[in-house]
N, C-alpha and C positions, 0 to 999 in steps of 0.2 A: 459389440463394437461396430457389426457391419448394418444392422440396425441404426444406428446414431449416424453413420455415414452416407445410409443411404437418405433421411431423412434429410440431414446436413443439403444433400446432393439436390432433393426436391426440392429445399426451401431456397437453394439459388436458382436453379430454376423458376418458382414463384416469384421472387424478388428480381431476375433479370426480364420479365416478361413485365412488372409492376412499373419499371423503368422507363418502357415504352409509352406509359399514361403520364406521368411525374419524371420524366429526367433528369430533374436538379433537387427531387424531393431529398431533404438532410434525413431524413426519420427512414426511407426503403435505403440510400446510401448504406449509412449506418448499419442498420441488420444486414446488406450484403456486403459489406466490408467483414464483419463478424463472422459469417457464413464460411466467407472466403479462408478468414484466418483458423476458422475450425477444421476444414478443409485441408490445411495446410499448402495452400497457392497465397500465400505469405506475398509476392510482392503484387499481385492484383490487388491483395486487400489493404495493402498501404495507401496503392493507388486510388481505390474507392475512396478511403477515407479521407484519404487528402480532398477528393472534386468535393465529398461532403460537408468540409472543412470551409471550403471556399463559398459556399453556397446556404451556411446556416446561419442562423439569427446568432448576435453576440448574447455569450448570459449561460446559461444549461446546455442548451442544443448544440451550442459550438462548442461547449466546454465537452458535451458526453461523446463528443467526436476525435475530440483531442485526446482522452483517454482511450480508443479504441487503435487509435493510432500509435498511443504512448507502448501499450502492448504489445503490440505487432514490435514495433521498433525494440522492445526488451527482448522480447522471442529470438530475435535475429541477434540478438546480444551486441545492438549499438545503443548502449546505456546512456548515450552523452543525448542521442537524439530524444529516447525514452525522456529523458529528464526533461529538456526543452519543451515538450508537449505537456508532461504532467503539471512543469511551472505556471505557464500559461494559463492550463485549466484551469487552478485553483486560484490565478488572478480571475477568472472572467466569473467562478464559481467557486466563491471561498465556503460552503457550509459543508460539504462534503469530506468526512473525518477518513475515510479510505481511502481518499488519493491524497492526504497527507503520508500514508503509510506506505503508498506504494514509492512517492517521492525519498519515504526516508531510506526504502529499499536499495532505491538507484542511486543515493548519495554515500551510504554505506559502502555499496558496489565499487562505487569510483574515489573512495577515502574522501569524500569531505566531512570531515567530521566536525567543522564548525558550521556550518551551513547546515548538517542537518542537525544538529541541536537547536540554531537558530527557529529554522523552520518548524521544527515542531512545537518550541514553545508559542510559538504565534499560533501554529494549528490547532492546539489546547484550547488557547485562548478564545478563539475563534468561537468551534465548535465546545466546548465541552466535553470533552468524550475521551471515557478512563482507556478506551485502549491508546489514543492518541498519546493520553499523560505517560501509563506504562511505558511506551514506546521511546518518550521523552527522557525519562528514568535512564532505560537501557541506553540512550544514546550517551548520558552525563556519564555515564559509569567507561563505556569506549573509548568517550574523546577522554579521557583521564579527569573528569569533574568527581569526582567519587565521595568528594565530602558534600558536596551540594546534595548529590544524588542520597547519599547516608540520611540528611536532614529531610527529604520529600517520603524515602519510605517509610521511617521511624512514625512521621505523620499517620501516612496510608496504616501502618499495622497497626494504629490503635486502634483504628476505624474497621478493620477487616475483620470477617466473621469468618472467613477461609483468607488462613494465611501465608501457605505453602507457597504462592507464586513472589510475594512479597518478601519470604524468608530466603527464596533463591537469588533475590534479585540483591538484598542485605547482605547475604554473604557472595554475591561476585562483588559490591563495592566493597566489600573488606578487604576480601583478597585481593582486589587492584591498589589497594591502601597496605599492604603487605600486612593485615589483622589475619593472620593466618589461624590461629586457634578460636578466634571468633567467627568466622569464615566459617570453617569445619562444625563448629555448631549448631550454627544457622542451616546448614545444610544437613546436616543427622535432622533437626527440630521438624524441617521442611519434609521430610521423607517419614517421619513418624505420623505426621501428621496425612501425607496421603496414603502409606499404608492403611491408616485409622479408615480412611474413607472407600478403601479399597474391601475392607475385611465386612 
């Protein structure tokens, strides 16, 4: 650990001295905002990322700013701001399937639970990407969609060659559907099935 911190410690150094050449560079910003937050000097690294925010191209570069910022701002546990920055992102940079997920983190956080089903079906849509869809799944089954959510897994497990995650996910939408004996078998079938892989 005191290894990683002291390295941490050199590459602010590096990057506050890089500063002095590029002072409004988004790209040295950004890793000493990062630095900072690794560091844990949390509200300088907000502050970095905000000047880098201000100073980069619209598109990826302002979007990868907004997520370093979005972080910071979850760390410190003000979820509402976290949110605002990750919304943003993924307007200026929608292909990015992870800061759908971190979005749906923060919306879960703070109970919107229509907004982040919304969102994630869009983010599917968007990118493609079965964690995003999983994700989407988990969310139908929360906000109480649980027959929607029955009809996209039944899909997935025919298609699946490892079905344990799919079997878990089958019987919480049972049992939020009060399928309590179906539920419970889905979950024995799921755990049989990772044992098997375990043994």
């Amino acid at each position: 650990e005191w290894n990683v911190l002291n390295k941490t410690a050199e590459a602010i150094k590096d990057l506050e001295r890089a500063l002095h050449f590029e002072d409004d560079s988004p790209a040295v910003l950004r890793e000493l905002s990062y630095s900072y937050f690794l560091s844990g000097i949390t509200n300088e690294a907000y502050d970095t990322a905000a000047r880098g925010i201000k100073h980069a191209q619209p598109g990826a570069e302002r979007a990868g700013l907004r997520m370093v910022r979005c972080e910071i701002s979850r760390a410190k546990r003000d979820y509402q701001k976290a949110l605002e920055d990750v919304e943003k992102a993924i307007t200026e940079h929608p292909d990015a399937a992870e800061w759908y997920l971190t979005r749906s983190a923060l919306q879960q956080q703070l109970g919107l639970k229509k907004e982040r089903i919304k969102g994630l079906d869009e983010g599917f849509k968007q990118t493609g990407s079965g964690l995003v869809e999983a994700e989407w799944i988990d969310a139908l089954i929360d906000g109480g969609k649980g027959e929607t959510a029955l009809a996209k897994i039944e899909a997935e497990l025919q298609d699946a060659r490892v079905q344990s995650s799919w079997l878990i996910r089958r019987g919480k939408a049972r049992l939020a559907l009060k399928q309590k004996e179906e539920a419970k078998a889905d979950l024995e079938a799921a755990l049989a099935e990772l044992n098997q892989r375990i043994a």
